[in-house]
N, C-alpha and C positions, 0 to 999 in steps of 0.2 A: 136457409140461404147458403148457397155455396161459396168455397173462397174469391169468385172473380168475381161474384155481387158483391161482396166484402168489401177486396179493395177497388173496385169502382167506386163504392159507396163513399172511401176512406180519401179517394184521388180529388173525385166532385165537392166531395161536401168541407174536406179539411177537418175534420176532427182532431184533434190536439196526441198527437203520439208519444209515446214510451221515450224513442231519442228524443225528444224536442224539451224534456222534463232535465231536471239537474238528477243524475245517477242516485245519489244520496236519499232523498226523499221519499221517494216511495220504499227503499230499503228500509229507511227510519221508520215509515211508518210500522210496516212489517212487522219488525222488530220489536214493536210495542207492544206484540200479539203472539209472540214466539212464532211467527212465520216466515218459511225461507224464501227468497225470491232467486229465482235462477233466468239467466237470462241466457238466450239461444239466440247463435248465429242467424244471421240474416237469411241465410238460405234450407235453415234445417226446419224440417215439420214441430209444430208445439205439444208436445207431449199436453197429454192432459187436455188437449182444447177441444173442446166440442163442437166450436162451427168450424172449426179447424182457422189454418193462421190465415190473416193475422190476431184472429181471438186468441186471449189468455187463457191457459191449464193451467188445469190444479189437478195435482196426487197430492193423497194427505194433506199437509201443511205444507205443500212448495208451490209458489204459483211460477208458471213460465212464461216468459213473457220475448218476444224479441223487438227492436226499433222501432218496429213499423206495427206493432200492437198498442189500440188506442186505448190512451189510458184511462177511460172510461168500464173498457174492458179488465183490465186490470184491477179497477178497486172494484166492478163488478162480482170479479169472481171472487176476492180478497174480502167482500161483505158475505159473499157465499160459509166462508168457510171461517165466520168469526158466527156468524146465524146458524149452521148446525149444531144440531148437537155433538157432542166429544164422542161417540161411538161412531156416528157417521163420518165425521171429520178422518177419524182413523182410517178411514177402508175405502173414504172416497176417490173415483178416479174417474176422471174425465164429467160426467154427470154427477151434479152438484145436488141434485134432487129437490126435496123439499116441497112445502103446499105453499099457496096462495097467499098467505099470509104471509111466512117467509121471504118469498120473493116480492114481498111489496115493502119488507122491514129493510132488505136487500136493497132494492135501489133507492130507497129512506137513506139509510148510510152512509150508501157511496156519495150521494151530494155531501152531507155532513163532512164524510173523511175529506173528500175533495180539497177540502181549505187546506189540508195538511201536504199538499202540492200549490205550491209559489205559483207553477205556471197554469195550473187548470184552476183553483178556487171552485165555489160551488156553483159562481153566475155560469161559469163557464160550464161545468159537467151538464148544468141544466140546457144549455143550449145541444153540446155534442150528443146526448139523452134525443131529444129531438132532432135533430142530423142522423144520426143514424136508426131512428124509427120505431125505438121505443115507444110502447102506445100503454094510455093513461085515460081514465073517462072523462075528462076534463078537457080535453085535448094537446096539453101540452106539460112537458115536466114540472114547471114552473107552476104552473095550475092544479097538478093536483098535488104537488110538494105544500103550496100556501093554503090550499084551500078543503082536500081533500083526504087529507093523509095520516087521519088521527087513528085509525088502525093499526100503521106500520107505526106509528111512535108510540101508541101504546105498547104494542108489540115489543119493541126494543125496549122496555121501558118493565116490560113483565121481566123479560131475561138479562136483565140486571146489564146490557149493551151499553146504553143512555140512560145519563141523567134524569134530571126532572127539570134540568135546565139544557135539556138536548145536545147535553157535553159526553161523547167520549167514555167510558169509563173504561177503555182498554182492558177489558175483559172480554174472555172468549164464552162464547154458551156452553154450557157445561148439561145442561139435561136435556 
């Protein structure tokens, strides 16, 4: 998807943005993960972003983010780089990588993390997930979050990510 389907997509649909969040918290969460957040002018390209802006990059451990990057995108890539492992995290840039499972542990996650943003919560991520066209066999986030997605919390759940009470453990993958 190029950047003007992006922000069409971002214009039309309203998905919940990066400025519209309290500065603080998503820092905070970060920070629970030794990860840096760097945040870039309005008008500069995002390092690290792979659909390019307004998507979020990631080098190593910084994710970039600027105003108008949905925060969806943000704990997207932010689960990316709590989900690899510590070699890859070192050398990743721009391309997050990973298999199938991964990025199903991935957007498992970011709904979880979600709560840990006031203004997004996880009702919310699971709507913007669906807005912007994330696709799930189920058909919707919310549907295969409740009903299909005992993989991705297993998953999390092998690499010591979550609990056994699908809490958090602010720990990064390490193998």
């Amino acid at each position: 998807m190029n950047s003007d389907a992006i922000t069409t997509l971002t214009d039309t649909r309203r998905v919940l943005l990066c400025g519209e969040i309290t500065d603080d918290s998503l820092q905070s969460l970060l920070s629970r993960y030794g990860l840096a957040l760097r945040q870039i002018s309005a008008d500069a390209d995002i390092p690290g972003s792979y659909w390019q802006a307004p998507e979020a990059g990631l080098i190593a451990n910084h994710l970039y983010i600027r105003a108008d990057t949905p925060v969806h995108s943000a704990l997207h890539e932010t689960c990316h780089c709590i989900c690899m492992p510590q070699q890859r995290r070192n050398t990743v840039h721009t391309d997050a990588g990973g298999d199938y499972e991964e990025e199903n542990a991935v957007c498992y996650l970011q709904i979880l993390l979600a709560d840990h943003i006031p203004e997004m919560q996880s009702s919310r991520m699971l709507e913007d997930m669906d807005r912007w066209g994330y696709s799930f066999r189920l058909d919707t986030a919310r549907d295969w979050f409740e009903q299909d997605a005992e993989d991705a919390r297993d998953w999390l759940h092998l690499h010591n990510i979550i609990d056994t009470t699908n809490t958090a453990t602010y720990k990064l993958r390490i193998d």
